[in-house]
Backbone bond lengths (Angstrom), bond angles and torsions (degrees), N, CA, C in turn:
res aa  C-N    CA-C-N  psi(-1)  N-CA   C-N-CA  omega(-1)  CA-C   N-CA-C  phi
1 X - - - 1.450 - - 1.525 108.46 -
2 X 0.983 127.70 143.21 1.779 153.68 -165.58 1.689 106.04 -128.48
3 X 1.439 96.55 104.83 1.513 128.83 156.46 0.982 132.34 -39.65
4 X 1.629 139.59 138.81 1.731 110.30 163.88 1.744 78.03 -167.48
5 X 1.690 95.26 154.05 1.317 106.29 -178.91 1.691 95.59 -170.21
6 X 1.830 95.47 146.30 1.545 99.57 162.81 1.702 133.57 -57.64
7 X 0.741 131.73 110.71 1.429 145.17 -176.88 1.702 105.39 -31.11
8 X 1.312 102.18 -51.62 1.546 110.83 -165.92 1.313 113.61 -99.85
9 X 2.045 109.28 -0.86 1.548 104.35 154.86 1.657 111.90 -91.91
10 X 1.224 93.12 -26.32 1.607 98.27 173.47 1.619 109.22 -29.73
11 X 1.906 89.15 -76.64 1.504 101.01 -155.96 1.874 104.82 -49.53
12 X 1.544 113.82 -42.05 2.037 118.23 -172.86 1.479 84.49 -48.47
13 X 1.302 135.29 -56.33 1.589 128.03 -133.58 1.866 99.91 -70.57
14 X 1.408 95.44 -55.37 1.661 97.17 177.27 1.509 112.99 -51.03
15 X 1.342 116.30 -37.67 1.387 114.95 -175.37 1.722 116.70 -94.72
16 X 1.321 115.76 3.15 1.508 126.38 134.18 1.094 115.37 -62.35
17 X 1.687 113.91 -89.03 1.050 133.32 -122.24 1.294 106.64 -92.92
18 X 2.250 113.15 -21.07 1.556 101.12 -148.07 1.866 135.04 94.80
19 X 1.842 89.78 -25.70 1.852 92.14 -168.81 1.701 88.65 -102.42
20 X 1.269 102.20 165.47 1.488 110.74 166.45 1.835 73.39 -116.85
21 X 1.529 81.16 162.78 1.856 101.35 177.08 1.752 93.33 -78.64
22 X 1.414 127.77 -28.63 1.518 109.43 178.40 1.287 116.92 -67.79
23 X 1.141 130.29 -58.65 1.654 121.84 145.58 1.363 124.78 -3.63
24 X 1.430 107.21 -47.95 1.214 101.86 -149.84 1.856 87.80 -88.83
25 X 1.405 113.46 -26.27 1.340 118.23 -173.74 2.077 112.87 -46.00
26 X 1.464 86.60 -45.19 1.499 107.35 -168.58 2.022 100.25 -53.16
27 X 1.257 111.59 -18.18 1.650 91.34 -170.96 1.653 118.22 -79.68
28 X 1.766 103.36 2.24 1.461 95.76 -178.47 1.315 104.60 -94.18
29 X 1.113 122.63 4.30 1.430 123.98 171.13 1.250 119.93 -76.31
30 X 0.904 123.08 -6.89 1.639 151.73 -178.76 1.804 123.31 -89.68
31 X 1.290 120.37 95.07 1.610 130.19 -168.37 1.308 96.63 -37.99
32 X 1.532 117.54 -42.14 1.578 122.60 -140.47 1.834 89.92 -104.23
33 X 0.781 128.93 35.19 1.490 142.25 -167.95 1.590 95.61 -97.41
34 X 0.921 120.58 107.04 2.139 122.61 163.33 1.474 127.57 -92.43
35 X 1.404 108.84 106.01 1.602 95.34 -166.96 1.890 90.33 -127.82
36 X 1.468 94.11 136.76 1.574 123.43 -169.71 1.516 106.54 -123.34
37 X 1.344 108.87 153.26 1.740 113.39 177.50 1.840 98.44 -65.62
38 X 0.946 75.50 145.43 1.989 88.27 169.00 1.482 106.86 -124.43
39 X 1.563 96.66 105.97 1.573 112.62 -174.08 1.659 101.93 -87.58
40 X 1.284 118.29 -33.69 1.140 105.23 177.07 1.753 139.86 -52.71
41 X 1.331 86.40 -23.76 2.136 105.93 175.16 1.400 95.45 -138.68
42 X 1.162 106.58 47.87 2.050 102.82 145.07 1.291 110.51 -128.05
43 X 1.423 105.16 57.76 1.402 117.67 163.98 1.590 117.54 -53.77
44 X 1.291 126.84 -54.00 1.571 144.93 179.66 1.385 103.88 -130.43
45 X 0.999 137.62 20.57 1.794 135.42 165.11 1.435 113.69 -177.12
46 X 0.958 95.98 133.35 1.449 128.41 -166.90 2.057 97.01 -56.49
47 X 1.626 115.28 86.18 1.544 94.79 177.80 2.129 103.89 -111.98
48 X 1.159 83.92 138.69 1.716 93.67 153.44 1.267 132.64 -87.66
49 X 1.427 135.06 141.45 0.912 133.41 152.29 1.854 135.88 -93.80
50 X 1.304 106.68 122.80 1.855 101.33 175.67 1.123 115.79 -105.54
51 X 1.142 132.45 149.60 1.771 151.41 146.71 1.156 101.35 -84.44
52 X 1.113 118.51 148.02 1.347 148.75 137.51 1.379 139.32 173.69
53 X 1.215 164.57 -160.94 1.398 169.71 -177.80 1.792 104.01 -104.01
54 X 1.829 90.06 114.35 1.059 106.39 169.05 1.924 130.74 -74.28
55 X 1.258 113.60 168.49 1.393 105.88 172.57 1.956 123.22 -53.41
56 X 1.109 103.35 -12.84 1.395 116.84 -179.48 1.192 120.83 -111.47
57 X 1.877 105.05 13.20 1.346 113.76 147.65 2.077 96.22 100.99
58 X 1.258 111.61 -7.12 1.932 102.83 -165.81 1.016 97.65 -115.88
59 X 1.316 108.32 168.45 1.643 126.50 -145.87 1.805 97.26 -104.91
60 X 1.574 125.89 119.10 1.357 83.81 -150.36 1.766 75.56 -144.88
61 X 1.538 132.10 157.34 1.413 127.38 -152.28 1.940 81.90 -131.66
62 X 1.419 96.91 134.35 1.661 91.29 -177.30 1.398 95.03 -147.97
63 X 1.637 102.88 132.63 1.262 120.79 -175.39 1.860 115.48 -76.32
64 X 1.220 135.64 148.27 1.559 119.03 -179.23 1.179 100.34 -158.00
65 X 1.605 105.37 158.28 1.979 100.79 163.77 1.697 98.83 -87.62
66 X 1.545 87.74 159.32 1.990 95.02 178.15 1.580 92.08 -55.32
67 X 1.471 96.13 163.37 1.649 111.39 174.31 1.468 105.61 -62.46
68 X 1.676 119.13 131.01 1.228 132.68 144.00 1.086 124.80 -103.24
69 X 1.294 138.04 129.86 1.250 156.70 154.14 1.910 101.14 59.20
70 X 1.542 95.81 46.15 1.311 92.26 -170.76 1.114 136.03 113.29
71 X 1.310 126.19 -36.24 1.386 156.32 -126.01 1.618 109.25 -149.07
72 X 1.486 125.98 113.46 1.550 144.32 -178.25 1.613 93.11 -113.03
73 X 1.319 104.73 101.75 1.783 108.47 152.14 1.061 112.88 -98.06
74 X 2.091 104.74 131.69 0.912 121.94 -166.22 1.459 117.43 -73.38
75 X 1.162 132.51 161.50 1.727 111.47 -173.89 1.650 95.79 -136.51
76 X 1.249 122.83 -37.09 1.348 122.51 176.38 1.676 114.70 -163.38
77 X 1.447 125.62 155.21 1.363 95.56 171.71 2.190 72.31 -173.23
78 X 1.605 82.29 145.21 1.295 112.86 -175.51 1.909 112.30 -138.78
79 X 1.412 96.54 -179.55 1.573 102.16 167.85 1.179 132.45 -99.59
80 X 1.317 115.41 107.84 1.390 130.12 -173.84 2.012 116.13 -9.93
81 X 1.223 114.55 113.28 1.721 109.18 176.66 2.212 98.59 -62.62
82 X 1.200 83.46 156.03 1.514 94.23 176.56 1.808 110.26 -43.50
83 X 1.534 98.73 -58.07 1.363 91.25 165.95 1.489 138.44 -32.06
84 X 1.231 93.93 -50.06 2.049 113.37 -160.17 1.653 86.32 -79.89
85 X 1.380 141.19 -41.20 1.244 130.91 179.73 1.430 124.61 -72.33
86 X 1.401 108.23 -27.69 1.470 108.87 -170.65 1.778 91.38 -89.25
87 X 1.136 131.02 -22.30 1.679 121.20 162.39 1.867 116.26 -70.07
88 X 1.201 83.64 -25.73 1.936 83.99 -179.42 1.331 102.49 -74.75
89 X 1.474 129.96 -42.10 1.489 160.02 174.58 1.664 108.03 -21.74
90 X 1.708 79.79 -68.20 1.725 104.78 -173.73 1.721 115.81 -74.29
91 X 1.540 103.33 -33.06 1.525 120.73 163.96 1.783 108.60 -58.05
92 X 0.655 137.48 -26.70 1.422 139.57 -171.65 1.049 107.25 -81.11
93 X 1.834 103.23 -67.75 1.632 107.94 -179.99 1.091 124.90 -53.78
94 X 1.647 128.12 -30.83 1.521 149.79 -172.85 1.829 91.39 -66.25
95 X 1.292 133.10 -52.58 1.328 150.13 -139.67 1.334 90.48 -85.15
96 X 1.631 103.04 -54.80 1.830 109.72 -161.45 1.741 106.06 -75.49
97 X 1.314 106.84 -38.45 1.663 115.58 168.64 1.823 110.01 -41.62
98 X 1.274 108.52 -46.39 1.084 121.11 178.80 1.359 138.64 -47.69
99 X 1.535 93.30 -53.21 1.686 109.67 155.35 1.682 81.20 97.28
């Protein structure tokens, strides 16, 4: 899978949020990774949202458009609120219980 993101949302997001969008790239590499439609900002494009655990180990919620032609542009991505982790938390264990 092939990355792509604005340069000059990049740089605001780290200096919000803390994430670089490469960070944030690393959580689809991840089995235990959960990605859901995000109705809230698919106003004019279709975006998903994933959870999961980044390469630097944190639980981190990142906004994206569905894959085109290969290609997930990143749109925003931060660190999971206590809330959004302790549901990813319980999602895991529910998943891994599962077998």
């Amino acid at each position: 899978m092939k990355f792509a993101w604005d340069a000059t949302k990049a740089a605001a997001n780290v200096r919000k949020h803390g994430v670089s969008f490469a960070e944030a790239c690393t959580l689809f590499e991840s089995a235990l990774a959960i990605t859901s439609d995000d109705e809230e900002h698919s106003d004019w494009e279709k975006r998903e949202k994933t959870i999961g655990v980044s390469k630097r180990f944190r639980v981190l919620l990142v906004i994206h458009t569905k894959p085109s032609r290969g290609t997930i542009t990143i749109v925003s991505a931060r660190k999971a609120t206590p809330r959004e982790r302790k549901a990813y938390e319980e999602e895991v264990k529910r998943k891994l219980e599962e077998g």
